[in-house]
N, CA, C and O atoms as CSV, one atom per row, in Angstrom:
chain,resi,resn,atom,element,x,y,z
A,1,UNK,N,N,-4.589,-2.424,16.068
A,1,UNK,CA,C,-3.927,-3.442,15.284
A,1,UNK,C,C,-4.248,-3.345,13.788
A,1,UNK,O,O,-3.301,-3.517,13.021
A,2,UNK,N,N,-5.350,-3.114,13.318
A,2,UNK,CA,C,-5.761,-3.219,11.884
A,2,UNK,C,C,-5.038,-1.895,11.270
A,2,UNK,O,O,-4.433,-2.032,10.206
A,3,UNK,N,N,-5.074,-0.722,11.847
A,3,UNK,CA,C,-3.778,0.359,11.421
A,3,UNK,C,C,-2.517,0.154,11.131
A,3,UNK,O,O,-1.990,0.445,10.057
A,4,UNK,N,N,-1.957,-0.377,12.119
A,4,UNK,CA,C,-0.918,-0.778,12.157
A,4,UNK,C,C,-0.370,-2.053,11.309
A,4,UNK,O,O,0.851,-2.209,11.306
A,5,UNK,N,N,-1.088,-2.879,10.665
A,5,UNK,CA,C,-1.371,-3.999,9.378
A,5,UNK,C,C,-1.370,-3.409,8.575
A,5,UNK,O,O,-0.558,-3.515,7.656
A,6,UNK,N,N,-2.261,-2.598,8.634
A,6,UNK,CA,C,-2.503,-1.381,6.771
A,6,UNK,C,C,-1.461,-0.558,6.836
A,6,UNK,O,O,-1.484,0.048,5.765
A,7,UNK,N,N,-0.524,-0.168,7.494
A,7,UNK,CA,C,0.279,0.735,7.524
A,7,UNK,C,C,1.628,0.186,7.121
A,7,UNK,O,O,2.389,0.791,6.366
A,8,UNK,N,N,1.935,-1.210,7.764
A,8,UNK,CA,C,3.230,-2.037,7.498
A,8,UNK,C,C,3.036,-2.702,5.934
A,8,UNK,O,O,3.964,-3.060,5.209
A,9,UNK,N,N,1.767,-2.761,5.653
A,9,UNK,CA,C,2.091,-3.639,4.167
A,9,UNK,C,C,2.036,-2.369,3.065
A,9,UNK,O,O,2.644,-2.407,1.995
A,10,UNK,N,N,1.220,-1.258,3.498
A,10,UNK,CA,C,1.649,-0.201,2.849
A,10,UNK,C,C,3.058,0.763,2.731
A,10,UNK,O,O,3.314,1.517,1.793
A,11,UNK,N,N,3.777,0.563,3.767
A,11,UNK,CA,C,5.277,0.267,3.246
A,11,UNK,C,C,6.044,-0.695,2.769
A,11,UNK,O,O,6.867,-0.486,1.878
A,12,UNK,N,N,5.832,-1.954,3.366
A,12,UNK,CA,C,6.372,-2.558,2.592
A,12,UNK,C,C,6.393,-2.570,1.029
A,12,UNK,O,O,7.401,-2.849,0.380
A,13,UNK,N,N,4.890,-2.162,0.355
A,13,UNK,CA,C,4.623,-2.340,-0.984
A,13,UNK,C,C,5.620,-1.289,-1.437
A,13,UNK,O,O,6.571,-1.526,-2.181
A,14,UNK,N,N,5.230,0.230,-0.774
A,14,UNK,CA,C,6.098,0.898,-1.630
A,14,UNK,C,C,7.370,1.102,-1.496
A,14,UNK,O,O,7.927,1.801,-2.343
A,15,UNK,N,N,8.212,0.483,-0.285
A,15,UNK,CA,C,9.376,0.705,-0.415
A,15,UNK,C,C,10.028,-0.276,-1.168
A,15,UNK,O,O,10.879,-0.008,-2.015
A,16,UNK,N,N,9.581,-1.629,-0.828
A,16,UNK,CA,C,9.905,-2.896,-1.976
A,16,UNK,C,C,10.404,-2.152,-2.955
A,16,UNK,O,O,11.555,-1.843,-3.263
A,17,UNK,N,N,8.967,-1.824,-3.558
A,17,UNK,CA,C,8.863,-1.172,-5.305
A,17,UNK,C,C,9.680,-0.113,-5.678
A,17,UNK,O,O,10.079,-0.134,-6.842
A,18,UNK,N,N,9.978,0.692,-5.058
A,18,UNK,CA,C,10.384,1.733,-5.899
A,18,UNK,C,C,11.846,1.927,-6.278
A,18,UNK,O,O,12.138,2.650,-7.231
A,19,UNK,N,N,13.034,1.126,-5.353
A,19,UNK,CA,C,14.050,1.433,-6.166
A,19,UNK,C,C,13.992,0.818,-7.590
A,19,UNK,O,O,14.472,1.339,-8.596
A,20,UNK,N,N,13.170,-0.661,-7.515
A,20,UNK,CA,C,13.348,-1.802,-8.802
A,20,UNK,C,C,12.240,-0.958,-9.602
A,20,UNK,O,O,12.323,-1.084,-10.824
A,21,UNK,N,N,11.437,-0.301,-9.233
A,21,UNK,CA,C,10.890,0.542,-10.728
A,21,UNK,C,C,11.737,1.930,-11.322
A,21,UNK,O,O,11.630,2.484,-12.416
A,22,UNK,N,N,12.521,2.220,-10.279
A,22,UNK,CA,C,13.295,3.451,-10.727
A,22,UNK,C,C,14.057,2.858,-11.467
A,22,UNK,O,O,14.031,3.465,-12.538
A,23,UNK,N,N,14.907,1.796,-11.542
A,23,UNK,CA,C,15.334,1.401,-12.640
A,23,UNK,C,C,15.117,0.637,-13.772
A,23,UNK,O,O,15.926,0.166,-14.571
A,24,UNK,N,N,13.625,0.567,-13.719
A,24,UNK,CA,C,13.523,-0.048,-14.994
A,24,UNK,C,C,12.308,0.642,-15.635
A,24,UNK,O,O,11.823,0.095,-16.626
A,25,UNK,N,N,11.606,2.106,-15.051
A,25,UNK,CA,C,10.847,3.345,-15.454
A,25,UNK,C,C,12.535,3.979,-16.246
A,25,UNK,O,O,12.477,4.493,-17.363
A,26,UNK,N,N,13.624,3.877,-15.667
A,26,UNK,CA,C,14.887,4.844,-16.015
A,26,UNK,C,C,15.694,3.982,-17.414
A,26,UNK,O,O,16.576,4.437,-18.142
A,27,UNK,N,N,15.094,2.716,-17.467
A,27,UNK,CA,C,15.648,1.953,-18.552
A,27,UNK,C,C,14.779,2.364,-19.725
A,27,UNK,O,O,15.065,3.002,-20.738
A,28,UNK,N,N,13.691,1.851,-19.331
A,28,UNK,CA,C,12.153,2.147,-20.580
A,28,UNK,C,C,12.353,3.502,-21.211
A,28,UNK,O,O,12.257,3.594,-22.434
A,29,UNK,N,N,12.642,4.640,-20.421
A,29,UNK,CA,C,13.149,6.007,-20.551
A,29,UNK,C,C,14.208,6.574,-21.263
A,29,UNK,O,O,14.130,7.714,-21.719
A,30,UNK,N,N,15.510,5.636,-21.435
A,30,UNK,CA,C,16.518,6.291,-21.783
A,30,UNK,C,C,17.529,6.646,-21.192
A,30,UNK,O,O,18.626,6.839,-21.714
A,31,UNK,N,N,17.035,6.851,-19.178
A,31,UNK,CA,C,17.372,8.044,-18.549
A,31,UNK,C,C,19.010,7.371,-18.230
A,31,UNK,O,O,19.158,6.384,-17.509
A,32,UNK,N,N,19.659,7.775,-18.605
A,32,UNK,CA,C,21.378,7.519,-18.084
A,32,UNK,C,C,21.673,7.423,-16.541
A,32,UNK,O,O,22.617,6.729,-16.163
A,33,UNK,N,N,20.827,8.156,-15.574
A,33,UNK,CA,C,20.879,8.317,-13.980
A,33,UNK,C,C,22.549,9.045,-13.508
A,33,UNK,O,O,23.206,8.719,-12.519
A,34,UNK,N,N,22.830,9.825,-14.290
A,34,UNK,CA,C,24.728,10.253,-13.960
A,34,UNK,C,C,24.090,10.767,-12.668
A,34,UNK,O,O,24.033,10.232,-11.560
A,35,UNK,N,N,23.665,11.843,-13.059
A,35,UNK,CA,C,23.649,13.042,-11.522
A,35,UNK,C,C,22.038,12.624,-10.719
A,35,UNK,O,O,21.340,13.503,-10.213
A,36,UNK,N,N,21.579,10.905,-10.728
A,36,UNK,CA,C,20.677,11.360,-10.091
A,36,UNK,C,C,19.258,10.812,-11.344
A,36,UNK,O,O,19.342,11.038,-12.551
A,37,UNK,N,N,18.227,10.191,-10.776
A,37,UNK,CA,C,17.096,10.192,-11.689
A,37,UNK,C,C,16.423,11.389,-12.275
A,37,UNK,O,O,16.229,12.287,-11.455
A,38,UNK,N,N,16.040,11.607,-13.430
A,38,UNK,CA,C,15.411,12.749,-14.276
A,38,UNK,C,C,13.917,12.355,-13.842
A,38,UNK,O,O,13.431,11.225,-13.894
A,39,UNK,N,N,13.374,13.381,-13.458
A,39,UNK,CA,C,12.151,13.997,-12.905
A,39,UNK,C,C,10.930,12.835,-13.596
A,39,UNK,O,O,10.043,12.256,-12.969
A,40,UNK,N,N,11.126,12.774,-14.535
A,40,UNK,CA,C,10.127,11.909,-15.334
A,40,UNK,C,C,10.560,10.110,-14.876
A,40,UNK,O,O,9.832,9.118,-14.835
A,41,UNK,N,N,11.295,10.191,-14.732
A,41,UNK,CA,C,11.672,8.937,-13.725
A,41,UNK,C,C,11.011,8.469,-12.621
A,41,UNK,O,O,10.214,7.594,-12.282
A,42,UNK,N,N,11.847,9.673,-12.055
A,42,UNK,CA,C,11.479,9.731,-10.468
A,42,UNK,C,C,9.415,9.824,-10.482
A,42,UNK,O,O,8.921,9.111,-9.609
A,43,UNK,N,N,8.710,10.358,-11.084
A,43,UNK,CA,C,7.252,10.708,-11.088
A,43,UNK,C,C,6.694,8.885,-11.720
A,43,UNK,O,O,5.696,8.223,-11.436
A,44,UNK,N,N,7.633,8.651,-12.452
A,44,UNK,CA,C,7.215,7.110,-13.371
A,44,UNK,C,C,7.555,6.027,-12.082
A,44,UNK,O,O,6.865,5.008,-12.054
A,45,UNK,N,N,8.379,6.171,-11.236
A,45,UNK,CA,C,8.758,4.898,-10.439
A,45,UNK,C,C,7.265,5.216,-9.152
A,45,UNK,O,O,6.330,4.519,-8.759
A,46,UNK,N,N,7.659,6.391,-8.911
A,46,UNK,CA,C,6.919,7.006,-7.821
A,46,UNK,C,C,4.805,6.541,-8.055
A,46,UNK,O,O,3.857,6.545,-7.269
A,47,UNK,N,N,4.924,6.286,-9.223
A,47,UNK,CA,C,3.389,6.199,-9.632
A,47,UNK,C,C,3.267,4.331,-9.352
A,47,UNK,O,O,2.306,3.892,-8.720
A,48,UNK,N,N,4.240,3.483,-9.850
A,48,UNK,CA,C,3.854,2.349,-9.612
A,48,UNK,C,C,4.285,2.051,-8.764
A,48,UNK,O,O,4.089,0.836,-8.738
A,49,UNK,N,N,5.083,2.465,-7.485
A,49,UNK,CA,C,5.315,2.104,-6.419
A,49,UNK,C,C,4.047,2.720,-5.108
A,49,UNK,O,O,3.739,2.169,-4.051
A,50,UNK,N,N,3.539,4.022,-5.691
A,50,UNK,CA,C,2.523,4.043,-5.245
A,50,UNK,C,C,1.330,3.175,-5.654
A,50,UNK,O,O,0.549,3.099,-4.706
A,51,UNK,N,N,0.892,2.467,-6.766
A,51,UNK,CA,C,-0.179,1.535,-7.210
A,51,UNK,C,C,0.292,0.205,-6.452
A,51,UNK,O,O,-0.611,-0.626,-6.357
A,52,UNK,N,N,1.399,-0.132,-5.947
A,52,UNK,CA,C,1.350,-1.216,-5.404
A,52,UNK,C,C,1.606,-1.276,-4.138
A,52,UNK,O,O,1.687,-2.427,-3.710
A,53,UNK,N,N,1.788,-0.313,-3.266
A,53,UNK,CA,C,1.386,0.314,-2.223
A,53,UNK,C,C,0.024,0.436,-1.773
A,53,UNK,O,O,-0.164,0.256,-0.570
A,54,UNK,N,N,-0.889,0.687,-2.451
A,54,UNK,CA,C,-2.309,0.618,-2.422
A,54,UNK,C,C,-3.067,-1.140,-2.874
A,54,UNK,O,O,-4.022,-1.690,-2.327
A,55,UNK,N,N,-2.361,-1.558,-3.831
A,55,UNK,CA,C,-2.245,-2.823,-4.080
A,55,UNK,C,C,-2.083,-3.919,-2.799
A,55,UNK,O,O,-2.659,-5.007,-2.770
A,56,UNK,N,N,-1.398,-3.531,-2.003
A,56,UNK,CA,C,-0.700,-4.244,-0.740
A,56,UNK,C,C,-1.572,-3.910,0.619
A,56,UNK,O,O,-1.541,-4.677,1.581
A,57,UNK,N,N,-2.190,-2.953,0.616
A,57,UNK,CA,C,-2.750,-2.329,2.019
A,57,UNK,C,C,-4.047,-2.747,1.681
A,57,UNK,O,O,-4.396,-3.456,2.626
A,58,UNK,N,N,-4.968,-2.699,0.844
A,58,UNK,CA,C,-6.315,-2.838,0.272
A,58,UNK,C,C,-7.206,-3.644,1.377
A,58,UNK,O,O,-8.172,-3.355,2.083
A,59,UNK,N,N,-6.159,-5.140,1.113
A,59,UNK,CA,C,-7.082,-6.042,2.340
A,59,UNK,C,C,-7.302,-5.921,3.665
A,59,UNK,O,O,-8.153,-6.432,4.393
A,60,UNK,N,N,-5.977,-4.803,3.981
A,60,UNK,CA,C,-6.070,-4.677,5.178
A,60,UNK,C,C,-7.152,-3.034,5.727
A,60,UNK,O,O,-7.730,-2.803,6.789
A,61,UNK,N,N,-7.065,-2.425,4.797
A,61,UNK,CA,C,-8.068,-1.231,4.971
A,61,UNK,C,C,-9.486,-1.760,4.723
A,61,UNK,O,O,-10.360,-0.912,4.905
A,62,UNK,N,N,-9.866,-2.862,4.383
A,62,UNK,CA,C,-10.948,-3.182,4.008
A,62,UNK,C,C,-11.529,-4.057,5.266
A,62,UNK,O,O,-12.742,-4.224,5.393
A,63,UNK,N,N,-10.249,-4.795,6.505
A,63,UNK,CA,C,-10.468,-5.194,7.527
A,63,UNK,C,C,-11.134,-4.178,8.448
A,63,UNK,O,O,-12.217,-4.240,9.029
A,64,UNK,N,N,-10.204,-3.228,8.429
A,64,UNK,CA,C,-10.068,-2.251,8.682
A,64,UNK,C,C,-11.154,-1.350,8.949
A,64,UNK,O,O,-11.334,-0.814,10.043
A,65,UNK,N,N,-11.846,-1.198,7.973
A,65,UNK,CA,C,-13.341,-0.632,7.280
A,65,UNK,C,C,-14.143,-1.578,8.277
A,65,UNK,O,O,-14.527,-0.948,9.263
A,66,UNK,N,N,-14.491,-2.897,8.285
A,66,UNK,CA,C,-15.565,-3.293,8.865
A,66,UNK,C,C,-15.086,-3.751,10.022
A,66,UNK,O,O,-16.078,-4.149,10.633
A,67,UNK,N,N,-14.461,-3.865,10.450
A,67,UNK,CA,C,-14.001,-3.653,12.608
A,67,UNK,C,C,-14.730,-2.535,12.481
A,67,UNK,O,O,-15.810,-2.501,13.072
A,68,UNK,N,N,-14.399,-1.640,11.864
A,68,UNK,CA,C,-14.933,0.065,13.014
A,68,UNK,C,C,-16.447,-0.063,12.601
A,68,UNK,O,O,-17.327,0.339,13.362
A,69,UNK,N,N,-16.768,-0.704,11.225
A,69,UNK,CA,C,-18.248,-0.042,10.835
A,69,UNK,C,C,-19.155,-1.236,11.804
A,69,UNK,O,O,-20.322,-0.848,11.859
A,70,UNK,N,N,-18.996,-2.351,12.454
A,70,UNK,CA,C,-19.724,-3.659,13.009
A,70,UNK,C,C,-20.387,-2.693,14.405
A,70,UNK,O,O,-19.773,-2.191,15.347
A,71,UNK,N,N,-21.596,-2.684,14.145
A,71,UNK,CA,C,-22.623,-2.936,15.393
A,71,UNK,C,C,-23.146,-4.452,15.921
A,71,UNK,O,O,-23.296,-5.525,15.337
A,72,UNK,N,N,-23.366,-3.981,17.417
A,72,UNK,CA,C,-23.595,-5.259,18.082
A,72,UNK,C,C,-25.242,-6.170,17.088
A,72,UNK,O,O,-26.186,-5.591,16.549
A,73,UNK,N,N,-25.054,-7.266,17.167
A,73,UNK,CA,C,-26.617,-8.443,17.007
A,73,UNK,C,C,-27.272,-7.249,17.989
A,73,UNK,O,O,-26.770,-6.488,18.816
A,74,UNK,N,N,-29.313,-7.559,17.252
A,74,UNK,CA,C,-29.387,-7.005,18.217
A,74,UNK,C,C,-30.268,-7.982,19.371
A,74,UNK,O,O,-30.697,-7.669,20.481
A,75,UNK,N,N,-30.343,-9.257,18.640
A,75,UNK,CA,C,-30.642,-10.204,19.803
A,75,UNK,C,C,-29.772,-10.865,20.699
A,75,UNK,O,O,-30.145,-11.306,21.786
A,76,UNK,N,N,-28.412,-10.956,20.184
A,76,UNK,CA,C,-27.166,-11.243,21.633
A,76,UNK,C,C,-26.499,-10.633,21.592
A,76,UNK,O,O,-25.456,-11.114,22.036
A,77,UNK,N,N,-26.331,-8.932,21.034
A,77,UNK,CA,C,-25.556,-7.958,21.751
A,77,UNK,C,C,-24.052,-8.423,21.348
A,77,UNK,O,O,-23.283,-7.692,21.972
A,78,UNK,N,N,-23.583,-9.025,20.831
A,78,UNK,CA,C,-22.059,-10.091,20.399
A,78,UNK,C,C,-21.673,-8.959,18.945
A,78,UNK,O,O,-22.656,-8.578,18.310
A,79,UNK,N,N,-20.591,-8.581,18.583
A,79,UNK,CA,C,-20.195,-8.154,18.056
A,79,UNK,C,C,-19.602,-9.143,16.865
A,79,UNK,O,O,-18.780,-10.021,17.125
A,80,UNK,N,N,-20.235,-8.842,15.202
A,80,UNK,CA,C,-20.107,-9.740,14.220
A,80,UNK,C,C,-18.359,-10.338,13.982
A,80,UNK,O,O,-18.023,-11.340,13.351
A,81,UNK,N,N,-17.492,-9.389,14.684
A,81,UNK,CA,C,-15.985,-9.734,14.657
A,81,UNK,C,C,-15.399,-9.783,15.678
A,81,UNK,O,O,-15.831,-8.817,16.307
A,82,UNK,N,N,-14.566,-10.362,16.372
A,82,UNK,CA,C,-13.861,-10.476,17.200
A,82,UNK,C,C,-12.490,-9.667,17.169
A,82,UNK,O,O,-12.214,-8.913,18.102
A,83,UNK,N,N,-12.046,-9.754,16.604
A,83,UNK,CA,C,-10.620,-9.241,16.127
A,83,UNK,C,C,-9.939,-9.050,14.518
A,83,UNK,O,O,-10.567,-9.243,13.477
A,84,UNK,N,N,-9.034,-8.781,14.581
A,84,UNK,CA,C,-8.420,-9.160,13.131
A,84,UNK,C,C,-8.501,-10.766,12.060
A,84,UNK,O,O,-8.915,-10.903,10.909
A,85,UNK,N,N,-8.046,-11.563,12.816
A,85,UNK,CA,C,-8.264,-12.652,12.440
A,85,UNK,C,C,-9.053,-13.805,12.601
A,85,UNK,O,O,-8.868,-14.785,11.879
């Protein structure tokens, strides 16, 4: 489950993001878009749709991180997490 959390908000972030930064990395730019975004576009949308992609998954890789890293108490053997939530 905690994969599968970090994995859905890490698309969501970057697919959200990146058409609405391709066009406004392609505005800031100049870029006209006739045949298609110019490379420097496409690398400019692609960078903040990846930062908020990572932006979006963070909490959940960080759940993530301590589910797997939790050893049992070692006076009641009980595991410090139960689940995700």
């Amino acid at each position: 489950a905690p994969n599968i959390l970090r994995g859905m908000a890490m698309n969501v972030g970057m697919l959200a993001c990146y058409d609405q930064a391709k066009e406004t990395v392609g505005k800031l730019l100049g870029d006209p878009m006739t045949d298609g975004p110019a490379l420097t576009t496409q690398i400019g949308a692609s960078c903040v749709a990846g930062f908020t992609a990572a932006l979006f998954s963070m909490p959940f890789d960080l759940i993530k991180s301590r589910l797997m890293a939790q050893k049992p108490d070692p006076t009641t053997g009980k595991m410090q997490y139960g689940g995700v939530a």
